[in-house]
N, C-alpha and C positions, 0 to 999 in steps of 0.2 A: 679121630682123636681130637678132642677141643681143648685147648690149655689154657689157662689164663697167664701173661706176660705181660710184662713193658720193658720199654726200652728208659724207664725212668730207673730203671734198677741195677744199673752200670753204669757207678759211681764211681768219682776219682776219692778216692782212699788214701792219699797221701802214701802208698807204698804199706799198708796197714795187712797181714795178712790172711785177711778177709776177704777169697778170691770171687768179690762181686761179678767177674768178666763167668763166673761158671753158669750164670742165668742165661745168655746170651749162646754159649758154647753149646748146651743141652740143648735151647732148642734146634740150632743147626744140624746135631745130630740127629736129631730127630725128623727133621726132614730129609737129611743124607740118609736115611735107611727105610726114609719112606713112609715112617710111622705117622706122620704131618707133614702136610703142607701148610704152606705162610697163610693160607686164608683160615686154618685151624686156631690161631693163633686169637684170643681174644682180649683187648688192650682194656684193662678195666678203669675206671674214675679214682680218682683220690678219695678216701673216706674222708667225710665232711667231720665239722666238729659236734655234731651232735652226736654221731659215731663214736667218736673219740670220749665223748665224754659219758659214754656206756661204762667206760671201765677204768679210765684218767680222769686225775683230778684236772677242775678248774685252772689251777695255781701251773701245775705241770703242764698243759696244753699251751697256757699262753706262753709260756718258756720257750717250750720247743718252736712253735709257730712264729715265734716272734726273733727267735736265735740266742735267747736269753743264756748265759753263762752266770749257772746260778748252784746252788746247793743241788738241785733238781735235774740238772742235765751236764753238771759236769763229773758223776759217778761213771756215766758212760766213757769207755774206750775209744771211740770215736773223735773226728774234727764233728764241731756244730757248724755246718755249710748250709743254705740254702739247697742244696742240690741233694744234701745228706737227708736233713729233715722230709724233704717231699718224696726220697725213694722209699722210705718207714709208711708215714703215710700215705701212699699209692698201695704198696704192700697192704698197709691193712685194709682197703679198696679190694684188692686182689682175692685177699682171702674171703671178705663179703662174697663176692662175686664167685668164687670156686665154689662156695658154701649152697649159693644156691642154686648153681648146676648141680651138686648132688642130690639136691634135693628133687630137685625136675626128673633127676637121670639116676641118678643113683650113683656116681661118682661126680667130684670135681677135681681136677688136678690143677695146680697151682704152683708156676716155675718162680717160687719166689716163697717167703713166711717163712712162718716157723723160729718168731723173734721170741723167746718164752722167757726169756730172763728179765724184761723192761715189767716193771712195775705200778702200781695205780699212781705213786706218787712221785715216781723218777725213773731215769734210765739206769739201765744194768749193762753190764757187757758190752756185747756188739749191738744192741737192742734201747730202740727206742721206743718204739709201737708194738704192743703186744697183740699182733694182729689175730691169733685166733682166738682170742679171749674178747676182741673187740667185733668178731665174724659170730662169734658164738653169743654174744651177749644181739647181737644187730637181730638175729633171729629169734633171740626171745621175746624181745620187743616187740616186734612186727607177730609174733603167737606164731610163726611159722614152726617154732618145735618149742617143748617146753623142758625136757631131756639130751641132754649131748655127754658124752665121756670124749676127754682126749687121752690117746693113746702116744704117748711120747716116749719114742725110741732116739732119740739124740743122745751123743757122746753123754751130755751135762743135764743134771735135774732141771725140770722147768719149776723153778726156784719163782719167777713171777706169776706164774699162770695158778701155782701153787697158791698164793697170796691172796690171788685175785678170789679162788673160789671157793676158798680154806668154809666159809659159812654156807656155802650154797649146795644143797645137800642133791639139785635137778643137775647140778654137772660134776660129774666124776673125774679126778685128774690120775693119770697114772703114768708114773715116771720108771724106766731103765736105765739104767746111767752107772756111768763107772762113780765108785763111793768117794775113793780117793784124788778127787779133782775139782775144778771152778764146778759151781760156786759154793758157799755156806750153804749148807740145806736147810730149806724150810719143809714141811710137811705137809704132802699130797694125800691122799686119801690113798691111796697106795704107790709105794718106792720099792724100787730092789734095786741097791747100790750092791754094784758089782766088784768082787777082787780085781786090780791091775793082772794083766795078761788072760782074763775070759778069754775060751776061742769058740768059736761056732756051737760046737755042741753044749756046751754049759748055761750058754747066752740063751738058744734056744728053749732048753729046758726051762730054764726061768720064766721066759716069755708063755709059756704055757694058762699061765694066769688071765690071759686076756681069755680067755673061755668061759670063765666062773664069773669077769667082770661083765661084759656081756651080759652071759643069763641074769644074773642079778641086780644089774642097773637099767636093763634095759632101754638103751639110749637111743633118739629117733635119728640120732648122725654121730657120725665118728669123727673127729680130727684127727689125723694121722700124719706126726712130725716123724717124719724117715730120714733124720738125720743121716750122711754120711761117713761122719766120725767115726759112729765104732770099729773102723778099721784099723786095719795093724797099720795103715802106711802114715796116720793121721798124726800132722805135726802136734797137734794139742791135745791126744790120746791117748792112753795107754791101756785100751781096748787090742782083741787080737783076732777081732772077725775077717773073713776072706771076702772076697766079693759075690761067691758062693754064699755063705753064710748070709748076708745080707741081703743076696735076692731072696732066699729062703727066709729069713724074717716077713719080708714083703710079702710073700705069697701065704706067709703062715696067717697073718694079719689080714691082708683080704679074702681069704678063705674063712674065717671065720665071722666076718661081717658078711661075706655074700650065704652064707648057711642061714643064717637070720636075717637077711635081704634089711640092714642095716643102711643107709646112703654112705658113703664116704668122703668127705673133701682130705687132699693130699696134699699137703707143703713139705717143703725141700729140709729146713731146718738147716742145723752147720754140715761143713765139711771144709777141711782142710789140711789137703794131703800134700807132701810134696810136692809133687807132680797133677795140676789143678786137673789134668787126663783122668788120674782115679776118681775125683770125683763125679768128674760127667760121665764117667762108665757106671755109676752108682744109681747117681740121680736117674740116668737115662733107664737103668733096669727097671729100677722102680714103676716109672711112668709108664713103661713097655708090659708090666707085668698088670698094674691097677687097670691099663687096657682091655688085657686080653680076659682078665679074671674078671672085674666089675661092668666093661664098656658096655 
């Protein structure tokens, strides 16, 4: 199993509960159970600013890079650190880089991304770099695909990735998300906002629709944000998936990308359980399952 990591990505947080230390945790487990080894582990580059400026503005990039506290980056939740800004940027590095091990291989996994609320013209949320809209735009570029759908399963609508590709008819955005929660919605090319308290089986069913998006977009790569959130234990959720449920999303998802030998790249997206354990039990399933089903 090849992962893409950094150790730029365990930031100090100022106690924010954003449990960064779960990038670092996942992979350990994953060599505690055998799944990888440290040489699996592959440290990607920082996305340059040409990257960046795929999908950011001008005015936004120099803010960030620069640690500007402006109209533009102080929407973010977040401290503006030196250390904060380059973990976003590595991340969106990361996701390039996952992007095109799927494409080589037919999966990429990526212990990190999944920032979908950061914007072409500012930060959102916990999001500064909207790294798979900046991995998905690097490859259209380069003509390595000229089709992509994201498949985004996080707790929260990807409200920026929305943004980014609301005109762009070559990439399909599709969001599951509980309805009554952060952020405002903007409009994906497909949404199904969820009642508070969904459990497995309801979730599931919904999700059904990646089969039809699929056949009829027919995209050359998948981004697949496997949020941890929609759990029941999730301090910022009011989702009521098991962890059951959720590997079952995962394999629902890969399953129907490997039936059409679709590539995959795989980012983490949120999670934030009490107990930062549920999440790396999450995360780690996922990566265990897009393994054994895609590797």
């Amino acid at each position: 199993m090849k992962l893409v990591w950094s150790e730029a990505y365990d930031v100090d947080l100022f106690g924010h509960v954003f449990p960064v230390e779960k990038y670092r945790l996942i992979k350990e487990r994953l060599i505690e159970l055998g799944a990888a080894a440290e040489a699996d582990f592959i440290r990607p580059g920082p996305a340059g600013r040409d990257d960046l400026l795929l999908v950011h503005t001008p005015e936004y990039v120099d803010d960030l890079t620069n640690l500007r506290v402006t109209h533009r980056t102080v929407t973010s939740e977040l401290a503006l650190t030196r250390e904060i800004a380059d973990a976003y940027i590595m991340a969106a590095g990361g996701s390039m880089e996952a992007s095109r091990h799927a494409l080589a291989g037919g999966l990429g996994l990526h212990l990190g991304g999944g920032f979908h609320h950061a914007y072409p013209d500012h930060a959102e949320g916990f999001c500064y770099v909207n790294d798979v809209c900046v991995a998905i735009e690097r490859l259209r570029s380069d003509r390595a695909v000229e089709r992509a759908c994201v498949i985004d399963c996080d707790l929260h609508q990807g409200n920026g990735t929305a943004v980014i590709f609301a005109r762009n008819s070559d990439v399909f955005t599709f969001s599951i998300h509980q309805e009554n929660n952060y952020p405002p919605k903007e409009r994906s090319n497909l949404d199904i906002g969820l009642a508070d308290g969904t459990d497995d089986e309801r979730y599931l069913d919904r999700l059904k629709v990646v089969s039809e998006i699929l056949d009829n977009h027919r995209p050359e790569i998948v981004f697949y944000l496997a949020g941890a959130d929609p759990f029941a234990g999730d301090m910022l959720g009011g989702l009521a998936l098991t962890k059951q449920g959720l590997k079952n999303r995962d394999i629902f998802v890969f399953e129907e990308c490997k039936k059409r030998r679709i590539p995959v790249c795989v980012v983490l997206a949120g999670g934030y359980a009490s107990d930062v354990a549920d999440d790396v039990d999450i995360h780690s399933s996922t990566m265990l399952e897009a393994q054994r089903l895609l590797g």
